[in-house]
C-alpha positions in Angstrom: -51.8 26.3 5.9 -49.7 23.6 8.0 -46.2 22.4 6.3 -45.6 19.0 5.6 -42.8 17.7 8.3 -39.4 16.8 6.6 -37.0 14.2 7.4 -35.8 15.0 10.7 -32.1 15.4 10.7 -31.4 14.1 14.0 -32.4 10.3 13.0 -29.7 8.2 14.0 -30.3 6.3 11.2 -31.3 8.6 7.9 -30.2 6.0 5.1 -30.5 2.2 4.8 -27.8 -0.1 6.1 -25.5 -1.7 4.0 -27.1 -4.4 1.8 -30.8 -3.6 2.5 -32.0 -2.2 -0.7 -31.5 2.1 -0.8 -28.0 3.9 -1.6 -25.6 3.4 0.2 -23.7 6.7 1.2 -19.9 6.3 2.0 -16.6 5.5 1.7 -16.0 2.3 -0.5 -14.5 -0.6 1.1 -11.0 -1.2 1.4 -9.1 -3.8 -1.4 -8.4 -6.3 0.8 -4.8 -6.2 0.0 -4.4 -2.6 0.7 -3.0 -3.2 4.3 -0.9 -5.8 3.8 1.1 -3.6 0.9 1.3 -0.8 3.0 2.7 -3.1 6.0 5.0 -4.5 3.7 6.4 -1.5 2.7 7.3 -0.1 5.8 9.0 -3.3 7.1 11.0 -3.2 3.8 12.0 0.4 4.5 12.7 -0.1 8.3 13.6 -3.8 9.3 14.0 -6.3 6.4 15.2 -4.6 2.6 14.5 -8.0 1.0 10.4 -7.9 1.8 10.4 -4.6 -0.6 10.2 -6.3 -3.9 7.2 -7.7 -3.0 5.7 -4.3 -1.3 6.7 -3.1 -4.7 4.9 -6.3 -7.4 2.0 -6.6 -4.8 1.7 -2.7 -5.0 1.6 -2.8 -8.0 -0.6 -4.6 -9.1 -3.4 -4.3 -6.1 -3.7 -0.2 -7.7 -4.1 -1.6 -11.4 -7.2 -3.5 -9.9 -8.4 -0.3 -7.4 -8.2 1.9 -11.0 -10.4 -0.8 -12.7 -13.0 -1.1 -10.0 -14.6 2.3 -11.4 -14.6 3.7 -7.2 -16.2 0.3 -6.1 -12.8 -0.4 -4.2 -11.0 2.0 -1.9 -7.5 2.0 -0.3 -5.4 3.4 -3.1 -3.7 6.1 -0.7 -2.8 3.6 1.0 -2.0 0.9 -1.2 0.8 3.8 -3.0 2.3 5.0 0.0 3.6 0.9 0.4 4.2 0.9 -3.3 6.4 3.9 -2.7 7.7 2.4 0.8 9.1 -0.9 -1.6 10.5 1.1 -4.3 12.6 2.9 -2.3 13.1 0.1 -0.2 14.0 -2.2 -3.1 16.6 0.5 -3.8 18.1 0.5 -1.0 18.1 -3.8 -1.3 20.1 -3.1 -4.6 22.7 0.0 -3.5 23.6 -2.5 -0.2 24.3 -5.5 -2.7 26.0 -3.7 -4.7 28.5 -2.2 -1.4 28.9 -5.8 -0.6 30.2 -6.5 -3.8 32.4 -4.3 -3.9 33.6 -4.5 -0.2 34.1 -8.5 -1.2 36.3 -7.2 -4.1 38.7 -4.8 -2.5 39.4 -7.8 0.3 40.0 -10.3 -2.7 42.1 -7.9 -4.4 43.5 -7.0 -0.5 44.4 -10.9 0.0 45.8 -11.4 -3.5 48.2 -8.5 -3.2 49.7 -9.6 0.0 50.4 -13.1 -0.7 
């Protein structure tokens, strides 16, 4: 009695590529948004507060669509880490305002009790 061979395991290439008929086995692409909200969230955090609002709408909505894809579309770790990043960035764009408003208060109030 002889055994039938089975599918060798050391075939470079066990399962069809991409796009020629077969399953496809592995990761989902990327949203192609997904980098761009995570870049934008770290130069809000880092250089440039005012770029976090958008980090934070982009963000936003980019996971709404990566939930609705049903797994078709990948990148939501990173897509929430820049939402995250533009939160607390956007934060940070609204506790600054707010010190320069009052900073531009107590010199107004500085000036007007001199005079």
């Amino acid at each position: 009695m002889s055994q039938q061979p089975g599918p060798n395991p050391y075939d470079p290439r066990p399962y069809p590529a991409y796009g020629q008929g077969g399953p496809f086995y592995g990761p989902p692409p990327d949203h192609p948004q997904a980098t761009m909200v995570l870049i934008l969230g770290i130069l809000g955090l880092v250089l440039c507060q005012a770029v976090s609002p958008f980090a934070w709408v982009i963000g936003g909505r980019v996971r709404k669509e990566i939930a609705a894809s049903n797994g078709t579309l990948g990148g939501g770790q990173m897509v929430t880490i820049g939402w995250v990043l533009g939160i607390v960035g956007s934060c940070l764009l609204l506790a600054l305002l707010a010190l320069f408003v009052i900073y531009i208060v107590i010199i107004i109030v500085a000036i007007g009790a001199s005079a």
